[in-house]
N, C-alpha and C positions, 0 to 999 in steps of 0.2 A: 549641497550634498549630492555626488554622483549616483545614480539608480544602480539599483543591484541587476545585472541583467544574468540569467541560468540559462544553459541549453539543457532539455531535458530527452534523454532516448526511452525506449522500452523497458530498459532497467532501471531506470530511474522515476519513470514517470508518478510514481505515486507519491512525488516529493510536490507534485502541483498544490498551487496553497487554494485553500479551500474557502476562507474567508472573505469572499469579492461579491460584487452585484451581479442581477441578473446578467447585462451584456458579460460578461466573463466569464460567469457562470456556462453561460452555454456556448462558449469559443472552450473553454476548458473540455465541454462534453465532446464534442466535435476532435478535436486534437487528439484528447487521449483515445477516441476511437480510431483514429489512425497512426496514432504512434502504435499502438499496440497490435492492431489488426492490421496491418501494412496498408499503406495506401490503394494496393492493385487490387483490395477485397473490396473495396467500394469506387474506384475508377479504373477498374479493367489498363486503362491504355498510358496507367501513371508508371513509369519506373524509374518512381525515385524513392528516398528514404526523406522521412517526416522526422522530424525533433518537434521540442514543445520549447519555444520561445517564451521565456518568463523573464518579463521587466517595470517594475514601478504596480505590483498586483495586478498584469496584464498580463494575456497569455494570448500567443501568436504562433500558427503554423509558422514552423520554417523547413521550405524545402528544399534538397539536393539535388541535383542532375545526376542519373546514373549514366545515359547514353542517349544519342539521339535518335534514332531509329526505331519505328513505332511508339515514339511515344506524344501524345496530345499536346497540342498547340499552348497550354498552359503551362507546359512542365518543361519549355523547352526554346530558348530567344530565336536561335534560325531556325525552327520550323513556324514561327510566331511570324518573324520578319519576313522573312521568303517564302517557306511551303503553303501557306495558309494564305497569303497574300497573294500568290501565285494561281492559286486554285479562283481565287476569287475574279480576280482579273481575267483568267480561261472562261468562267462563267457567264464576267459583264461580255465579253468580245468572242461570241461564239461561232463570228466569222475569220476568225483570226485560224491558220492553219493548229489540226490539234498539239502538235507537240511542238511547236516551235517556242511557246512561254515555257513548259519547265526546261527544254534546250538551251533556252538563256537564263534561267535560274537558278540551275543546276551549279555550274561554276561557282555563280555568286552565295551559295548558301556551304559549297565545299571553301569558297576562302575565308567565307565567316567563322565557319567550325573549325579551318588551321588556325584563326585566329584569337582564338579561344572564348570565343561569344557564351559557347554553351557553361564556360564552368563560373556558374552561378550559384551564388545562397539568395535563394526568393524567399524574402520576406511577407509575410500576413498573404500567401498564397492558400487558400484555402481549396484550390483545383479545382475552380467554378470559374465560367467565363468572367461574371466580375466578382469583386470580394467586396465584404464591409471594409472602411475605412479605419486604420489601427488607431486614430486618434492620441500620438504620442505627442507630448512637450518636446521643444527642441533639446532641453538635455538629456529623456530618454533616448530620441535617437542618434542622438552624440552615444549616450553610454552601449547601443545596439550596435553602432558602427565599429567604434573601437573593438566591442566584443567578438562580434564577427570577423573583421580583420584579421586578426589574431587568431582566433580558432581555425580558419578558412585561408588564407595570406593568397592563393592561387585563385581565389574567385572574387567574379564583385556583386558587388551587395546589391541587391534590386528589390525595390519596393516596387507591388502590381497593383495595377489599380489605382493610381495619384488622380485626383481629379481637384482641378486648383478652383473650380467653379464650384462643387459643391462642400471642397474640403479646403479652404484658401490658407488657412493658418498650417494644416498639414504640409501643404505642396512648400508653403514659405520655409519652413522647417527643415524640408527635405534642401531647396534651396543652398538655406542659411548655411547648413552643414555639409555643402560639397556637392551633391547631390544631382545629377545633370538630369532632363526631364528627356525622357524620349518619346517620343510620338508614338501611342499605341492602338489606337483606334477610335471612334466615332461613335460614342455611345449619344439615347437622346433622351431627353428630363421635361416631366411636365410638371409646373408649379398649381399641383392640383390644391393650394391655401387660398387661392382666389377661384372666383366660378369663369376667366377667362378663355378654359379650354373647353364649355358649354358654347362661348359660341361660334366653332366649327363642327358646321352639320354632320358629319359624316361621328365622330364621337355623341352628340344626339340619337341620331341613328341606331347606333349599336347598343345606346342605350335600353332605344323602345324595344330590341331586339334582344337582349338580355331580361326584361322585363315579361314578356310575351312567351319566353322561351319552355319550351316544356321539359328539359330540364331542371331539375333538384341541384342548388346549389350548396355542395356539403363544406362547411367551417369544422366540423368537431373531428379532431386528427388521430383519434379513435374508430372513426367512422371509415376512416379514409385509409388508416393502416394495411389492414386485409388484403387492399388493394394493391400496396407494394411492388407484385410483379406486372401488374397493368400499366402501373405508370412510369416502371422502366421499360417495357416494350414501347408504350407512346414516347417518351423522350427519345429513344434510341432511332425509331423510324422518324422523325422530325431530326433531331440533330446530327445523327449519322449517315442513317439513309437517304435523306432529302440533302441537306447541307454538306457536313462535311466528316471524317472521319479522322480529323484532326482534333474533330472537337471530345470533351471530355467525356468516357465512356463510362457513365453513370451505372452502378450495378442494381438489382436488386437488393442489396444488402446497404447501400449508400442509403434509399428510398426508407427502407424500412429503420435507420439510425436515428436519421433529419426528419421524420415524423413521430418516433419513438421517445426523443429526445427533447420536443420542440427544437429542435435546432432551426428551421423554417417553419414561417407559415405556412401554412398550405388551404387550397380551395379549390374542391371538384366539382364537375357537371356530369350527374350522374341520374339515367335514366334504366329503369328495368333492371335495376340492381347493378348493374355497367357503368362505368365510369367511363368515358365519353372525352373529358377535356380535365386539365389540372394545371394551375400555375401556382409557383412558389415563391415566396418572400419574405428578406427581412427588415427589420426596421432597427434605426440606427440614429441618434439622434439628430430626429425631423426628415430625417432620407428614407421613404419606403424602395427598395432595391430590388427589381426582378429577378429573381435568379436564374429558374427555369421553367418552362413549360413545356404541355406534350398536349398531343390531341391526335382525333383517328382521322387518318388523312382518306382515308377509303370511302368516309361520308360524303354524303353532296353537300357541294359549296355552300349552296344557299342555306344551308342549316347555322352558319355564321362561330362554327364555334372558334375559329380563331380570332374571328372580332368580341365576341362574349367575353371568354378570355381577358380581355385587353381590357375591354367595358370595366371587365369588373375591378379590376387589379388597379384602375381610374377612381372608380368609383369609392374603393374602399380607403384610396389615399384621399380621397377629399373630402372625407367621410371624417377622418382622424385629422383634414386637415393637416397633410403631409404633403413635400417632394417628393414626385414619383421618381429614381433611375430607371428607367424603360431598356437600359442594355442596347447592344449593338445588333444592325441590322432593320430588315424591313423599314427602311428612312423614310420615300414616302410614305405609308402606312401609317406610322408614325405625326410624321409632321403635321396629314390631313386632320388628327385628332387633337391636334396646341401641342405635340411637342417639340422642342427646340435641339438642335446640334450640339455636342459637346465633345471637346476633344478630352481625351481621356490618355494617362500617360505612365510609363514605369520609370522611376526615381532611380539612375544607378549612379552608386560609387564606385569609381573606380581608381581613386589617387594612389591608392598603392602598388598600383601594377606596373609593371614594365611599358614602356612608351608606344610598343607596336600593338600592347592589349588596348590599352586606352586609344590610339586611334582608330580602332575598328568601332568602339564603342560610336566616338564622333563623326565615325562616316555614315553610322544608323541613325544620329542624329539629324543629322544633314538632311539625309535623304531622306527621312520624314518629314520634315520641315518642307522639302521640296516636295511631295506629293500630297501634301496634303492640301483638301479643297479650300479650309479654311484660317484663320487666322491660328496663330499658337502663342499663349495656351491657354484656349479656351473658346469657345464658336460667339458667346453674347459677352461684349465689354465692359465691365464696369464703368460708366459713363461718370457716374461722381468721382471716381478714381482719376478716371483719363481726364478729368477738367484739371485735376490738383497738378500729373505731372507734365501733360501735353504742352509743347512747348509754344506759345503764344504771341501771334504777330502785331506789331508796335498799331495802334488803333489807327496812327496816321498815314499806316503806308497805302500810296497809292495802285499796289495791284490791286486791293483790293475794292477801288472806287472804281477802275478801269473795269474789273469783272458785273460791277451793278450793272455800270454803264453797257458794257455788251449784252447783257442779261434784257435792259429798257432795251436796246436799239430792235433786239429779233424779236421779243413781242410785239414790240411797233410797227414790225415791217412782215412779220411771217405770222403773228396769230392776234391781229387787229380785234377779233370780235371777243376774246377773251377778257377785255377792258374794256371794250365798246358800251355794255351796260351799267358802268359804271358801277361793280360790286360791290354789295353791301359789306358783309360778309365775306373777308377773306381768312384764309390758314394757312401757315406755314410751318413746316410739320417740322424744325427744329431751330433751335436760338444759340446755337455757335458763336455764329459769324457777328449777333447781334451782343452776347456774351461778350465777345471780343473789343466792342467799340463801334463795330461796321453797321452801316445800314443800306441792308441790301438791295431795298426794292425801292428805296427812294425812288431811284432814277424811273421805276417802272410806275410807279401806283401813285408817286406825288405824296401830299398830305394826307391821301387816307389811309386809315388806322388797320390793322389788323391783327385776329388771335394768334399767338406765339404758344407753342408747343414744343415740350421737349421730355426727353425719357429720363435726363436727369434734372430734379431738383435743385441739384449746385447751380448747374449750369444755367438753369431761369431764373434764380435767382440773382446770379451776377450780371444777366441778361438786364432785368429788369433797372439795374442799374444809370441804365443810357435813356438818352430820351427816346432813340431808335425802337425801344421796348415798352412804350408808355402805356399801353392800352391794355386787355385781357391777354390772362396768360394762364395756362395748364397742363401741370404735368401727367403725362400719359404714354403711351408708347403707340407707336404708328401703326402695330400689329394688329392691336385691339383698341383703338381709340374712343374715347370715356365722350364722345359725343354722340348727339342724339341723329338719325338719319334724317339724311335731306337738309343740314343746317347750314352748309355754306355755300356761295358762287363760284367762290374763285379757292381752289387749294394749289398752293407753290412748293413744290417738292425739291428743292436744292442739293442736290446729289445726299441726299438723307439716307436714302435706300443704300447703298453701297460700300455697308457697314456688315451688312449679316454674313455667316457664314455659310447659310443655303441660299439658292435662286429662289427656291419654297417661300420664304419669308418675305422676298421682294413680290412676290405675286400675293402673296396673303395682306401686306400693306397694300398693296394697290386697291386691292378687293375693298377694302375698309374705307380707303378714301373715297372709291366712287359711290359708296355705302351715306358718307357723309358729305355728298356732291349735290346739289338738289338739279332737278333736272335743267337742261340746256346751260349750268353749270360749268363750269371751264377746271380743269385738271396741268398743271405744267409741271413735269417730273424730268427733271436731269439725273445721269449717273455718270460714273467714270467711262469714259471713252477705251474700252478691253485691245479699239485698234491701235491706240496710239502706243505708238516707240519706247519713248520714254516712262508712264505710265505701266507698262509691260515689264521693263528693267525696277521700276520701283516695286512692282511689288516682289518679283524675284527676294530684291532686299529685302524685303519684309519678314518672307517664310524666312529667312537666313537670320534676321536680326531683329525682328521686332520693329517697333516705333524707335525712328534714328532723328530723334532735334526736330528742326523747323523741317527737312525735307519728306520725313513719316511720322508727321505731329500724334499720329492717333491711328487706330484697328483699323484695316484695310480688309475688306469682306469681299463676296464674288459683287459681280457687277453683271450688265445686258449689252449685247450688242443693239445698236439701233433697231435693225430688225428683228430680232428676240423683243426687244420691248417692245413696238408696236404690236405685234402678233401676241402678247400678254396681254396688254391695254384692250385689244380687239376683241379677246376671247373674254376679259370679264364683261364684258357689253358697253369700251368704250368707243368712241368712235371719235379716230384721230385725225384732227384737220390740220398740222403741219409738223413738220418734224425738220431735223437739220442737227450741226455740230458746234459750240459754242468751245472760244476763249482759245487762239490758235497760237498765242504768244505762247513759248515754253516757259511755262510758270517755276522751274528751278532757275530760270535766270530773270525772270520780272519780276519775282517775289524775292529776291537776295537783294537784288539793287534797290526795289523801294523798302523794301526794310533798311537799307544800309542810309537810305536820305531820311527815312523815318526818326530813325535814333537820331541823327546826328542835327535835327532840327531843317534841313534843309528844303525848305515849305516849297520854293520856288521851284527847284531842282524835283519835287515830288509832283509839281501840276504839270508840270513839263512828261516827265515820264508818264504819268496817265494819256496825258495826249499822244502821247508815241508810242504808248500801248494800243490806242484806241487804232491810229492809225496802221502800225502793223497789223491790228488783226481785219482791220475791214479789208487789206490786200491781200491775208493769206485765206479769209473764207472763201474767197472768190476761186483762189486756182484747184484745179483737179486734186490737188496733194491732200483739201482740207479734210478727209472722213480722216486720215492721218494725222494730223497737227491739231485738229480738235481734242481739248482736255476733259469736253464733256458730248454724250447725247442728248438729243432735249426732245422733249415731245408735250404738244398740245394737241389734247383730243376736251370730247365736249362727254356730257353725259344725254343721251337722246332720252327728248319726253316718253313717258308713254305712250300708248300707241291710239289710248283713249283719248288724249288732250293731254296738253300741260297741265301738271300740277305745280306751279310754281306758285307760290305762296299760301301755299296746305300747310307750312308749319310756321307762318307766320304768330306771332303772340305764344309759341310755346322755348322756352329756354333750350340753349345752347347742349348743357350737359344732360348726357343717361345716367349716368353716375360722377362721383368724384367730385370735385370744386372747381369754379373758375377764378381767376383770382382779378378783378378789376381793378384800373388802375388805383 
């Protein structure tokens, strides 16, 4: 059965069906407050016209574009894409001469507007930096599109706010039904369901700080109403004055609807009868969403109330045992408290338009894809996922017995005392390669045994399948690793790190390993080589295409320069005794070829190439070319005693895990 889908105006609006749950309930209060009061009585800098999107007992903002000029980054694709992007970038690069960004912007945002970017129907825009997620079935947004179409035939259809990470069956939907994902910005999420983001000191911190605070934390939206013009003057000096004037101009009369209404949660800090700091949100099945905050900037720092703020808005998601959305902006701020990167996206239709509408749409595509820091779409991989579709090399081929063997040859010859003690206790922070058939460290570590770690369950699972896998094994994530400090000797980092969508997250796993280093300890961490050629051109493809077969078997994340790693390594207190570049053979053509002897059984022709793997690359590390033809950086640093004495063997007789299970052979 097709869903009945209504547009509803001001004259019509009291056809909204009344019979729904809470969540509809209060999209329905919200809606008819600006169908009926026009949009510009509660965001000053909107001008558009509002309808009441009614589909399947849902009711959805849908907005219009009246013009582009003055109006908010939310109501508007090239001020979203350019103006606002543009401003940011003058911001980051404040040596850059002043007008020379929007001199070149300028153009680009007048050929988007001749190309008709702005004549859009935004769907479930609700004229907030982000939106709830509209939660539709793939055949209501089938029966939404058609309707739109039709109604609209000169616009295309955008859904704001797609986010495939925390709404996967929506984003698939949108997908399914035509739908192209554009890159819209970098919002960041803390999975406050676990006590994981407790331990990053700096959110501890703000805690005790929250806690201490002599501020009155008001909950009752009764309490807080009165306050209405307070907390549009705090929004306004925060997001207009401070940031930017593109952003949504929140009225007095928006403040006093969304607290009148419950349309948001809301939580103030209010001292001497003064409200002080406030942030707003809603909740949406299992997503708490930030909406907005305000706070008096005229205070002294140390009073914390932008970390309070944050504290709390933590706090009370993990409290309900929620996902937090944290919204876009303040990234490291953010990230030093466990939250994570997310690319965040608008869904447009455009198959109905003319050929030169649709490819302006595809060169915003692009060009997101292209500037963006991180993988698309989405900053953390679903790792069970990418086991199912990543494409998987034959167990026999030999590049990848050549790559052990280079891997034994530089510890042998460049970080001797890392194996010197014969470790008891080693870790290897992911089972891929062991997953796959391979055993990597043979070459390096012989018969002994060591813990296998990975963030996906699938994948240790199939892992443990080889004898390569035989010994303990636990899933855990390298961020936050479920091990007790001080537990191992030796940890093997195999270009593991070179997955995340921030450098943050590569320095916060380091932190954890050296966490779970016991002292004088050996640490060996490789990543992708950012100098290499080849390497460089891949990931290009990557933002452009995603994972392509054997050549981009899986997420491609930022990575370190050699010296960025060391100078990381150093600064969490490790101290690095060799470093160098590893595997100089170009691996798109030594992993084709032994794949190609792999399948086809050719054992002989497979030892053969390992040796003339072996052999090419002990000639090319040698010439000046190699920081270039190196496919990885490697670094061995140690973990120094303290300064007391060694404490090596202080946790002898105490188990491996802080939490979680180990799973023994």
């Amino acid at each position: 059965m097709v869903p009945e889908v209504a547009i509803l105006d001001a004259k019509t609006i009291g056809e909204l069906p009344v019979g729904i749950g809470e969540r509809e309930a209060v999209a329905r209060r919200y809606v008819r407050g600006l169908v009926t009061g026009g949009a510009r009585a509660y965001v000053d800098n909107a001008h558009v016209e509002v309808r009441a999107l009614v589909v399947g007992g849902k009711v959805l903002p849908l907005v219009l574009c009246e013009r582009a000029a003055g109006n908010a980054d939310v109501c508007v694709p090239s001020v979203h894409y350019v103006g606002y992007t543009v401003e940011e970038l003058a911001k980051r690069h404040p040596r850059l001469p002043r007008g020379l960004v929007p001199a070149l912007a300028r153009p680009l945002g007048a050929a988007l507007r001749a190309g008709g970017i702005d004549r859009v129907a935004f769907v479930n825009n609700w004229l907030l930096p982000t939106n709830p997620a509209p939660r539709l079935s793939r055949a209501e947004i089938a029966a939404v599109t058609a309707r739109l179409t039709a109604a609209y035939p000169d616009a295309a259809v955008v859904f704001r706010s797609v986010n495939p990470t925390l709404d996967p069956d929506g984003a698939a939907g949108l997908r399914t039904e035509g739908y192209r994902l554009v890159r819209s910005r970098r919002v960041y999420v803390v999975d406050a369901t676990t006590r994981h983001w407790l331990r990053h000191k700096n959110a501890r911190t703000d805690l005790r700080l929250l806690a201490r605070t002599p501020y009155e934390i008001v909950r009752d939206p009764a309490a807080i109403a009165p306050h209405a013009t307070r907390l549009a003057a705090l929004y306004q000096d925060l997001y207009l004055r401070k940031h930017s004037r593109m952003n949504p101009h929140l009225t007095e009369r928006f403040f006093a609807l969304t607290l009148g209404e419950g349309i948001l949660i809301y939580r103030a800090l209010r001292r001497d009868e003064r409200v002080d700091g406030f942030v707003a949100y809603f909740i949406q099945d299992g997503v708490a969403t930030g909406a907005i905050l305000g706070y008096e900037r005229s205070l002294p720092q140390v009073l914390g109330l932008y970390r309070m703020l944050f504290a709390l808005l933590i706090a009370e998601a993990a409290e309900r045992e929620l996902v937090l959305n944290l919204s876009s902006g303040a990234g490291r701020f953010k990230t030093l408290r466990g939250a994570m990167p997310v690319e965040e996206f608008d869904a447009v239709y455009d198959r109905h338009l003319p050929a030169h509408r649709r490819a302006v749409w595809a060169g915003v595509a692009v060009a997101g894809r292209l500037g963006a820091r991180s993988p698309s779409p989405g900053a953390d991989a679903d790792w069970n996922r990418q086991w199912d579709v990543a494409w998987k090399a034959h167990h026999a081929n030999p590049w990848f017995g050549y790559q052990a063997d280079a891997y034994a040859a530089w510890l042998h010859a460049r970080a001797p005392k890392a194996l010197a003690r014969t470790p008891r206790r080693i870790l290897k922070t992911d089972a891929f390669e062991e997953a796959c058939g391979f055993d990597p460290l043979r070459p390096a570590l012989g018969s002994r045994g060591y813990v296998l770690m990975d963030v996906s369950a699938r994948i240790l699972c199939h892992a443990r399948r080889w004898p390569s896998a035989a010994g303990a094994a636990c899933v855990t994530d390298v961020r936050a690793l479920a091990f007790r400090q001080a537990a191992f000797d030796l940890v093997v980092s195999p270009s593991t790190l070179d997955h995340f969508a921030d450098p943050g997250h590569i320095t916060a796993a380091l932190r954890e390993m050296r966490r779970v280093l016991r002292p004088d300890g050996h640490l060996i961490v490789a990543l992708d080589n950012p100098a290499n050629p080849i390497l460089r051109g891949r990931r290009l493809i990557y933002r452009l295409t995603g994972p392509v077969g054997g050549l981009i078997p899986f997420p491609i994340g930022r990575t370190l320069s050699l010296a960025r790693l060391v100078a990381v390594l150093e600064r969490e207190g490790l101290a690095v005794c060799a470093s160098g570049y590893l595997l100089h053979v170009p691996r798109l053509f030594g992993l084709w070829l032994g794949e190609w002897a792999a399948r086809r059984g050719h054992a002989r022709l497979a030892a053969g190439l390992r040796r003339l793997y072996g052999s090419l690359d002990r000639l090319l590390g040698t010439l000046p070319t190699r920081r270039w033809t190196g496919h990885f950086v490697v670094v061995d640093c140690r973990r120094p005693p303290p300064r007391g004495g060694s404490t090596a063997g202080s946790v002898c007789g105490i188990g491996l895990l802080r939490e979680g299970r180990l799973h023994a052979g």
